[in-house]
Every structure is written in structure tokens, then in C-alpha cells.
C-alpha positions in Angstrom: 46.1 10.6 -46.4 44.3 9.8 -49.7 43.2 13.5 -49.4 46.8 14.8 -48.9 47.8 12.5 -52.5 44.9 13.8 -54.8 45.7 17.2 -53.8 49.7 16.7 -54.3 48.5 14.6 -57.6 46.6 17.7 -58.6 49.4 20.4 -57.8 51.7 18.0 -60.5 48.8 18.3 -62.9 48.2 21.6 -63.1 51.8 22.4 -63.3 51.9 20.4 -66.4 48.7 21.8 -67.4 50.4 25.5 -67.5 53.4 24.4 -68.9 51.3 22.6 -71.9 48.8 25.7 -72.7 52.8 27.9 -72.4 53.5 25.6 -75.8 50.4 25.3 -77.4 50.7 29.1 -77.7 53.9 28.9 -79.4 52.7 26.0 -81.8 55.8 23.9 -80.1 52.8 20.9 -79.2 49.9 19.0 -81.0 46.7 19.9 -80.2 46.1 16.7 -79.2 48.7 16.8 -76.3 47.1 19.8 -75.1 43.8 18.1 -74.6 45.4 15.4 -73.2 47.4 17.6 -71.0 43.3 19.1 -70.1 41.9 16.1 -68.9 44.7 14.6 -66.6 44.2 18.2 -64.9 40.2 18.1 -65.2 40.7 14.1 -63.8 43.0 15.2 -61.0 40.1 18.2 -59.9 37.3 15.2 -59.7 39.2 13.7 -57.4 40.0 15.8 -54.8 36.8 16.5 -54.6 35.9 12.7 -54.5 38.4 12.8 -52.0 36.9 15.2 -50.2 33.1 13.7 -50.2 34.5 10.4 -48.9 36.5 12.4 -46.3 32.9 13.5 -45.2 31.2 10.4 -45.2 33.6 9.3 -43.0 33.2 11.4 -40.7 29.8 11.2 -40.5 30.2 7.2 -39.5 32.8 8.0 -37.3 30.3 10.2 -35.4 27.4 7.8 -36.4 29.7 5.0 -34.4 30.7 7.3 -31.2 26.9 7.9 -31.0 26.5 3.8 -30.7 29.7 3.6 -28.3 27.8 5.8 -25.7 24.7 3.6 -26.2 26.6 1.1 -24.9 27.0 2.3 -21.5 23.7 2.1 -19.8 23.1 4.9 -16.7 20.7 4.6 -14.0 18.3 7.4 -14.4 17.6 7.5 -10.9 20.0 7.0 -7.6 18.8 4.3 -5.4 19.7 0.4 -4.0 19.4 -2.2 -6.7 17.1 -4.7 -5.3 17.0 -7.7 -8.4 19.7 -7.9 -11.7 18.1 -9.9 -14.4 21.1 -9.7 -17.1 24.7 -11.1 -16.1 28.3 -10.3 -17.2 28.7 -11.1 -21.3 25.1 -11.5 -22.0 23.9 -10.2 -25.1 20.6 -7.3 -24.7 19.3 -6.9 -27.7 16.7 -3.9 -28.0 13.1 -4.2 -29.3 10.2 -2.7 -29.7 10.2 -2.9 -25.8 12.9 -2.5 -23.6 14.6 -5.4 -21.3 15.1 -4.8 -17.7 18.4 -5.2 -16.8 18.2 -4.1 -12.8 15.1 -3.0 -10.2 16.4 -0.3 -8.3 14.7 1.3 -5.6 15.0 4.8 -5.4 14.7 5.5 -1.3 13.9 3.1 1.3 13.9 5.3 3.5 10.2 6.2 2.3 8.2 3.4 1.7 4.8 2.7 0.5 2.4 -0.4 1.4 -0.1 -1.8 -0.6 -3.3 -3.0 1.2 -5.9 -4.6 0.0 -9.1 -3.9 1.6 -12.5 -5.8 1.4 -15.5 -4.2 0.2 -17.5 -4.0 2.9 -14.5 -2.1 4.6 -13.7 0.3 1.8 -16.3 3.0 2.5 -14.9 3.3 5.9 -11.0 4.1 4.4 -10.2 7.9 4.1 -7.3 9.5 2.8 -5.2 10.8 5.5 -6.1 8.3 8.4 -3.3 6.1 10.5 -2.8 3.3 9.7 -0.7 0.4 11.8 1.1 -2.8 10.9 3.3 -5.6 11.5 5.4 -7.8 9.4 6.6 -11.4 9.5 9.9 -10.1 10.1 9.6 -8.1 13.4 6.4 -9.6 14.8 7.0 -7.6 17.7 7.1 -4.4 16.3 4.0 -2.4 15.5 5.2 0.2 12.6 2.8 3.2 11.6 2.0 5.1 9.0 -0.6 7.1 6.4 -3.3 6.4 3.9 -2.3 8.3 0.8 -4.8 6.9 -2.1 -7.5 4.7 -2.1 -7.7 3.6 -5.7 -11.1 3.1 -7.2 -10.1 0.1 -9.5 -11.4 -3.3 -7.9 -9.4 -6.2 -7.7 -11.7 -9.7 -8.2 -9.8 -13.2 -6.6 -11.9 -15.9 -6.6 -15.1 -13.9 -6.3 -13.9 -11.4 -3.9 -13.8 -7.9 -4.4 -11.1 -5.8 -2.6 -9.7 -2.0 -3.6 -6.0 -0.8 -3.8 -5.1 1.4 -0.5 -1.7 3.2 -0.6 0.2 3.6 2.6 3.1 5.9 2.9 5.4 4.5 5.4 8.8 6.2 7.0 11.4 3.6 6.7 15.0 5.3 8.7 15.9 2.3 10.0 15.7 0.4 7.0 13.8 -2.6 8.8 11.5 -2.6 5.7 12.8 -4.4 2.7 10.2 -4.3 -0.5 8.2 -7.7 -1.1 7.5 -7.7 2.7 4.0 -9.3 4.1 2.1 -6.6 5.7 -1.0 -7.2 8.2 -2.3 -3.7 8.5 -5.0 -2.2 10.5 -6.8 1.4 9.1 -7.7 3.6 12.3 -11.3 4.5 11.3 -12.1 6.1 14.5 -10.5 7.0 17.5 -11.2 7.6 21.6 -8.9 8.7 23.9 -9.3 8.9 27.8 -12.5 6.7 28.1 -13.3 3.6 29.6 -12.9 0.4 27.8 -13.4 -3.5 28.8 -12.4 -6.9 26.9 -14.0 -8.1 23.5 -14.4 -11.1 25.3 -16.5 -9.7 28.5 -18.9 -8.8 25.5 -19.2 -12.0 24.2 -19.2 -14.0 27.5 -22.9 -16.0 27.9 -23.1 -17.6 31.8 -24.2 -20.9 31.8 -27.4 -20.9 33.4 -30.4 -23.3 33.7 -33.7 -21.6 32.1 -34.9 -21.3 35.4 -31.8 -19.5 36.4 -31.8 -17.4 34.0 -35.9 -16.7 34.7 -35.4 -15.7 38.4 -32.6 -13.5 37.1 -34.4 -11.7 35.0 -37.0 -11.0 37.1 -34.9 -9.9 39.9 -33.3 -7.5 37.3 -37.0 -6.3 36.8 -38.0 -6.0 40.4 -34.6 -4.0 40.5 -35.8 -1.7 38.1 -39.1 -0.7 39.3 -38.0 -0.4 42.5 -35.1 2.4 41.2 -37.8 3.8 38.7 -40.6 4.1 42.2 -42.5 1.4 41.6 -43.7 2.6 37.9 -44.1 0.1 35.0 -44.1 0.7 31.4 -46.3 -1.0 28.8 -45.0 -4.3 27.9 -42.6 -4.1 24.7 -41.0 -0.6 25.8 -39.0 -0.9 28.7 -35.4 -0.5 28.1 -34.5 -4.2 29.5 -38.1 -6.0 30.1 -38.0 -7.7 26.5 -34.4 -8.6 26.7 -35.3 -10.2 29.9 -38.1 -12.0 28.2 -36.1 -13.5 25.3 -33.2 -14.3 27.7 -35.3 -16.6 29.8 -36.6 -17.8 26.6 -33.6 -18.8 24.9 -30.9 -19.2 28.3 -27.5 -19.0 26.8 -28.5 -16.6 23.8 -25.6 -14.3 22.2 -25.7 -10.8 23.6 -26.6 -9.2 20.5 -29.7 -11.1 20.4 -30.7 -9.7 23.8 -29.8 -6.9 23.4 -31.5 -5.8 20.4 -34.9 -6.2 21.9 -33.5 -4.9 25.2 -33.1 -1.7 23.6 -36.2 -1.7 20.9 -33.0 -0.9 18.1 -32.6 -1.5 14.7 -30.4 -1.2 12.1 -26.6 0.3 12.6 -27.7 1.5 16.3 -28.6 -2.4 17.4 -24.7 -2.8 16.9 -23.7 0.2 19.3 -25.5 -1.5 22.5 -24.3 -4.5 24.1 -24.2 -6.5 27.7 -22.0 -7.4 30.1 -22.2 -10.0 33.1 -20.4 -8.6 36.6 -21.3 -9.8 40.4 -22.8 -7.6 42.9 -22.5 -7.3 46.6 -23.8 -11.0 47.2 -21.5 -12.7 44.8 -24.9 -13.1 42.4 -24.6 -12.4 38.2 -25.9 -9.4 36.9 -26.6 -8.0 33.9 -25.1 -4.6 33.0 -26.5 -2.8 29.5 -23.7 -0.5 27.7 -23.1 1.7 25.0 -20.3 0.5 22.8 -18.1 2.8 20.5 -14.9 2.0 18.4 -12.7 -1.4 19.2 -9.6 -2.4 18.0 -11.2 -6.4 18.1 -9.5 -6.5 21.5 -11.1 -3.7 23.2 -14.2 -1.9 23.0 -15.2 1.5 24.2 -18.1 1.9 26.4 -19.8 4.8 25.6 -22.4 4.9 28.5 -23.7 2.7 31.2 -23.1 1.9 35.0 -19.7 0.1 34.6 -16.9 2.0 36.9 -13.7 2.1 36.3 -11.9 -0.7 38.2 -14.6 -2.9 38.1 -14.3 -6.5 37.8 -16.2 -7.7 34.3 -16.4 -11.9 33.7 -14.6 -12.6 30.8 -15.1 -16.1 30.9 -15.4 -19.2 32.8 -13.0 -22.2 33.8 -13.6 -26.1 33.5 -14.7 -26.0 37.4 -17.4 -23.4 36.9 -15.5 -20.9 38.5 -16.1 -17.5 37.3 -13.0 -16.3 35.8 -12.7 -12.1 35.5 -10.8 -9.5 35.0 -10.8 -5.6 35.9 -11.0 -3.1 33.8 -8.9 -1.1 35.9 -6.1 -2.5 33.5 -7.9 -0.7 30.6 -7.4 3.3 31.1 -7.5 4.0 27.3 -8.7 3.2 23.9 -5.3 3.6 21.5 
């Protein structure tokens, strides 16, 4: 509007402005009229085009402020569930040199990932691409599986303990997982299928026997073994289960590791892979049984080699009357 009345301001001038220099040619005004005639019409010219640079400059901060306006409405980059709002309705956000969070939103739950934390000792056994399975508080029943993606290489020190980032990518279609979730998982470092397995707890099981128990035992276990091997002897300190026998009469109620270490004449990681087991034979009498272990799940262990059958009854343990309490391991077909 103030455009449209410098312009019609400016049409009146110059009008006058004609009609002045008209006269001024026939001597019929001063020249002073004419130069006052001049610079009404030279005034009116400055401002239109005063006019016209404010006209400008407006519209510039009318863009400038429709810029701000859409700053205004913030957009989720992403499409997703939001899972926390940290602003409410009529709170002021101011920006800084670092941006608020107004809402986490998580982009599919239908794919999830877990973080694990696994100790050091453990970390050299976790590979990229091996199953992993785990439970949560929230379905303690349910066993849910999934895949190691990244082990990180960045360790994480609590209180003197050292543990490494693992990332586990997780399928989620039921949307049982919800993100914050306490995970207990397990990394499936090795796997058997189709073999013969028996308890953790028939490998840990100790009889309790007098020394002298435990003595004639052991040497019926030796008089068993010459007699299978013909009647031949070995020098002492190499037969496969003469100084296990030794130590066990020596030390009656010993951990099976113990015996079995010098059973076998191992050292090192191979000690671990060989283990004993107690059973009865024909007469109702303990034996000892030497096995092969493989992988275990810390409920069940493979056994690798030895003269356990399947279906045989191992002892597992013993109840407050001294009555040998046992289980078969024709419950155990598989190691999952």
C-alpha cells in the first residue's frame, strides 16, 4: 500500500513537473518555481524506490520467518514405536550447541539386538556368526535364539573385571522383547549331535568310601585290567589307570579331576577332556569307568569315548540313607 501511494504521489509530480518546464519555456514562471517544481519530482523518484527497497526487505523476513515456522514442527527422521518422551505439552526447547532429546523411538522391534557382556577368559572362545540362546525375566520359560554379529574389541573394566561388548541380533515377531530387558545368554561354542551324553553331576559324584574301601577297589580294578590285557603289566607310572588308583586310595574321596589327571599321564588343556564316572556291575559292587569328555552345556557333557552304553545306569549322587541314588542315560540321546 505505501508502494501503490509513492507511485500515485510520483504520477501527481511529474505531471506538475511537465506542466512547470511547459511555462518556464514561455517565461510565464520564476526560475525558482521551476527548481522547486524539480525537486518535488526528483523527492517523489527517491521514494518509490525507497518504497520499493523496503518492499524487499520485507519480503525477505517474511521468508526469513516462514523458514522459522517450519522449524517449529519437529519430524521424526525415522518410523518406529516411541519408547520414552522427555519434553511435555507447553514446554519451552531451547536449541544449543547440542540438541535436546525430545522422544526415543525405536525403529523396528521386530529385529532386535542384545548386548552381552562376556568375561575375558571367555572372549577368545566367541566368533562372529555362532548361536547364541537366552532367556529373560519376563518369560522364564521360554528359551529365545539368535546370532553373534560383532564382538567389539573395546574392554569394559567394573570393579576390576574385564568383559568385551558382544552383539546379538535377535528376531523379535512376536514382540515379546521390549528394549531394557535382562538377558542371561549362553554363546554355542561347539556343538555334537547324535552322541551319548550323561549328567554333570555323575562327573562330579565322589562315593563315600573308607581308605580301605577304596584300596581293595582299586586293586580289583587292577587285577581287572591285567586279566583283560593277558596278564601283562606295564612299568609303574604308565598304565592308563594304575596311578589314578594309587592317588585314589591315597586321598579316598578325591575330586575326579585329581584322579584322573594322573590316571591318564595328561597335562594341560587335554587333563580337562578326561573324566570318571562311578556305575555298578553285575554284583551290585562300584566301579570306576574312565571317559572322554567333549562339549557340555553345564548340564550335560558329551562322552567322547569309553565303555559307557547307552541306557546305562550312572550314580549321580547319594541319599541321606546311603542308598545309591542313579539315573540312566537312556534319558540322554543328544547333546543340543
Amino acid at each position: 500500500a505505501s508502494l501503490k501511494k509513492t507511485k500515485v504521489t510520483l504520477d501527481n509530480t511529474k505531471k506538475k513537473y511537465d506542466r512547470a518546464m511547459n511555462l518556464f519555456e514561455k517565461d510565464l514562471i520564476s526560475f525558482e518555481e521551476k527548481e522547486a517544481i524539480e525537486t518535488q519530482y526528483y523527492s517523489a523518484m527517491a521514494d518509490i524506490q525507497s518504497s520499493e527497497a523496503r518492499l524487499e526487505q520485507a519480503e525477505s523476513q517474511l521468508d526469513s520467518s516462514k523458514v522459522d515456522l517450519t522449524y517449529t514442527i519437529i519430524k521424526s527422521p525415522i518410523d518406529g514405536v516411541v519408547i520414552n518422551r522427555r519434553v511435555n505439552i507447553g514446554q519451552t526447547v531451547a536449541a544449543s550447541f547440542q540438541a535436546p532429546v525430545l522422544f526415543q523411538i525405536a525403529n523396528d522391534l521386530s529385529k532386535m539386538q542384545v548386548e552381552c557382556s562376556v568375561d575375558e577368559a571367555d572372549i577368545g572362545k566367541v566368533k562372529e556368526g555362532q548361536k547364541v540362546r537366552f532367556t529373560v525375566d519376563a518369560f522364564p520359560d521360554e528359551n529365545f535364539t539368535g546370532k553373534v554379529s560383532q564382538v567389539r574389541y573395546a574392554p569394559e573394566i567394573v570393579q576390576n573385571v574385564v568383559t568385551y561388548t558382544t552383539i546379538v541380533e535377535v528376531d523379535n515377531p512376536e514382540m515379546k522383547l521390549r528394549p531394557g530387558m535382562t538377558a542371561t545368554a549362553s554363546v554355542v561354542t561347539g556343538e555334537a549331535k547324535n552322541v551319548l551324553r550323561v549328567p554333570n553331576s555323575a562327573l562330579r559324584f565322589n562315593p563315600s568310601l573308607s581308605p580301605e574301601e577304596m584300596r581293595e577297589l582299586m586293586e580289583s580294578m587292577r587285577q581287572e585290567m591285567r586279566e583283560r590285557r593277558g596278564g601283562s603289566s606295564r612299568p609303574e607310572g604308565t598304565s592308563p589307570g594304575g596311578d589314578a588308583h594309587r592317588q585314589a586310595a591315597q586321598r579316598p574321596g578325591s575330586g575326579q579331576h585329581a584322579s584322573g589327571m594322573r590316571g591318564f599321564s595328561m597335562q594341560g588343556a587335554q587333563v580337562r577332556q578326561f573324566a570318571r564316572v562311578w556305575i555298578e556291575d553285575e554284583s551290585g559292587k562300584l566301579k570306576m569307568v574312565f571317559v572322554r569328555t567333549g562339549v557340555t552345556d553345564n548340564s550335560y557333557t558329551e562322552i567322547v569315548s569309553g565303555s559307557l552304553k547307552e541306557g546305562q545306569l550312572v550314580i549321580t549322587g547319594e541319599t541321606s540313607g546311603q542308598e545309591d541314588r542313579r539315573t540312566s542315560t537312556s534319558r540322554m540321546f543328544r547333546m543340543f
